[in-house]
N, C-alpha and C positions, 0 to 999 in steps of 0.2 A: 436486513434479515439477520437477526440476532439466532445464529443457527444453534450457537453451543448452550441457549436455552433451551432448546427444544429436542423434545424426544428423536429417536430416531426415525418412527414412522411420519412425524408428522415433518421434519426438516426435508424427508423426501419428496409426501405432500407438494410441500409449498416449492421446490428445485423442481417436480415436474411443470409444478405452474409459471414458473418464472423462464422454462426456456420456454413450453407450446405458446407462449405469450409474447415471447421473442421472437421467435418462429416465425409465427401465425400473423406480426403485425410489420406490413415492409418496412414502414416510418420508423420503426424501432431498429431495424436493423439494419438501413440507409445510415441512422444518426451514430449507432453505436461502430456501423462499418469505418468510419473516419477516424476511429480512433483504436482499428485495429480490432474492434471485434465483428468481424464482417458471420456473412452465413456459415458461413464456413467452421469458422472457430466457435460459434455459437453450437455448432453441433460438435463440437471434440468435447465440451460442457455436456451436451445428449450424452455422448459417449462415454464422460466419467459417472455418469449416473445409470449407464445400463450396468457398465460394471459392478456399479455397488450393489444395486438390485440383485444380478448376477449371483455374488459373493455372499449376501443376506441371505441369497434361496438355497443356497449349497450348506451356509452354515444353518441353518433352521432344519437344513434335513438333517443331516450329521447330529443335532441336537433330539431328534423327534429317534433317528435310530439309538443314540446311545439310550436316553429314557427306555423305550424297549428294550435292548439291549441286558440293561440296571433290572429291570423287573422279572427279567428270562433267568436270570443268576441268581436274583432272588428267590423264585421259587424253586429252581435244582436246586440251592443252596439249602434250604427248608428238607427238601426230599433227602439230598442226602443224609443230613444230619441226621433226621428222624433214624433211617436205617443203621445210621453207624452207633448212634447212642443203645438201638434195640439191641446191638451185635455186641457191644463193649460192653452195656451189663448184663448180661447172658456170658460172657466171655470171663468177665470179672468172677461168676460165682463158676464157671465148670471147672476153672484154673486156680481157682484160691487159692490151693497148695500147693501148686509149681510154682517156683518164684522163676526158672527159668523162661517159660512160655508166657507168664506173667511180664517180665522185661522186656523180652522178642515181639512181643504185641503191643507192649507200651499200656497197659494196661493202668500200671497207677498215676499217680499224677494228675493235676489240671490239664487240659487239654488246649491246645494252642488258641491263642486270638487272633490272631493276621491270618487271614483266608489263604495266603499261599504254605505258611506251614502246617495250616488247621488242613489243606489237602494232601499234604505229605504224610501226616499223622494217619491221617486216613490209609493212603496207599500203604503205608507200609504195614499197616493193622490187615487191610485185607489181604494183599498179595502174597505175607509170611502166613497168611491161615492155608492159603491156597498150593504152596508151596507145600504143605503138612497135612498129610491124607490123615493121620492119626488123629489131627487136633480138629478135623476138619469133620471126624466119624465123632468126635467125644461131641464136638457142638450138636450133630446133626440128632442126637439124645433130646436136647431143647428146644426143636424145629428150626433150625438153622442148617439148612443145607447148601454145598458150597457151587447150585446156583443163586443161591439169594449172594451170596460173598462176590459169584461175578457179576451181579446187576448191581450190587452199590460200586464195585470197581469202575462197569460199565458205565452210571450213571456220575462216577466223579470224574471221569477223561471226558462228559460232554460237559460238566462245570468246570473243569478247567480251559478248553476251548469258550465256553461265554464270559471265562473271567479275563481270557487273553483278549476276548473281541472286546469286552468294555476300556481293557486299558488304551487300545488300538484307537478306538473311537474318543477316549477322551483326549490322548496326543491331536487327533487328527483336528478336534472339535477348537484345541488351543490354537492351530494353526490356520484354521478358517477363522479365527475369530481375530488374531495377528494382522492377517490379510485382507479383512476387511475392514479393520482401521484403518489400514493405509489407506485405502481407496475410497473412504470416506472422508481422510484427510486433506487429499488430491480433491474432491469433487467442495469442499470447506472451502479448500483455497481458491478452485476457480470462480467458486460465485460470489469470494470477497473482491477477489479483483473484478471482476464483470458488473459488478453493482457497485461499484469505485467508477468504471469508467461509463457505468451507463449514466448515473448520477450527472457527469460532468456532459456526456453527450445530446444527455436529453435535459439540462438547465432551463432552455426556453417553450421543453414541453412539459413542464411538471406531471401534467396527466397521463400521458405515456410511461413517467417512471411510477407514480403509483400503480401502473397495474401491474407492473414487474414484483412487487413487495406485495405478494397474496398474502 
């Protein structure tokens, strides 16, 4: 079984076929018990393959949750922007002549790219409006009122909570994924060795080892 050709679902495949076939047949496991792979140790083989199984089901979900996860931050990410850009040009023109209030709100300039300073930019655009009843009355002239200032605040503390679970999910998803290499390494090695000595065990029954090679 030439396993490191074969995908991953299908190497499993053919490893559950190769123990229930072990298993399932005594003369298999009579000839290979003589040389050390009795029932016994044919099922610690079972047992490197529940784990991978195991390991593949925990990493597929970790993967199905960040995906989620990735599309939740997508669209608060969208929402908020929309409100913060509605507020920053509306803010641009009620302030054009404060260069004070102008700098305090971060008003000119390009606007960050890395989502964690593009959310600071943010906070600190709303929270100094919120801070300032004055600037907060000049806005409310252009229908900006400082509930709208705390629903985008509100709605950037739940995009930074889904930008912390994505980073969360992605460490975790490197570490499922870590972990089930090893275990997939382990379950490699045990069916090179086991198909080494079934080979030798089962010599004068050549048919018995082809069924072991699904």
């Amino acid at each position: 079984m030439h396993f490191s050709k074969l995908s991953f679902d299908d190497f499993m495949v053919k490893v559950a076929g190769l123990i229930g076939n072990s298993l399932n047949e005594t003369r298999i496991v009579e000839a290979t018990g003589r040389f050390g792979y009795d029932e016994t140790r044919i099922k610690e083989g079972e047992m490197f393959y529940r784990k991978v199984k195991q390991f593949n089901d925990a990493q597929e979900k970790v993967i199905q949750d960040k995906i989620k996860a990735h599309e939740e931050r997508k669209k608060l990410h969208n929402l908020v922007r929309k409100q913060y850009m509605k507020m920053l040009q509306i803010a641009r023109i009620a302030f054009d002549k404060d260069i004070i209030i102008s700098k305090a709100l971060q008003l000119e300039g390009p606007r960050e790219t890395k989502l964690d300073d593009w959310m600071n930019q943010v906070s600190v655009f709303g929270n100094r409006l919120l801070g300032e009843e004055r600037w907060i009355s000049v806005l409310k002239k252009y229908g900006i009122s400082k509930k709208d200032v705390a629903t985008l605040l509100s709605d950037l503390d739940k995009l930074r909570a889904k930008a912390l679970e994505c980073e969360k999910l992605k460490n975790e998803s490197k570490n499922q994924t870590a972990v089930k290499r090893k275990k997939v390494k382990e379950l490699q090695e045990w069916v090179s060795d086991y198909l080494k000595i079934a080979k030798i065990a089962l010599d004068e029954q050549p048919e018995l080892f082809r069924r072991l090679r699904v």
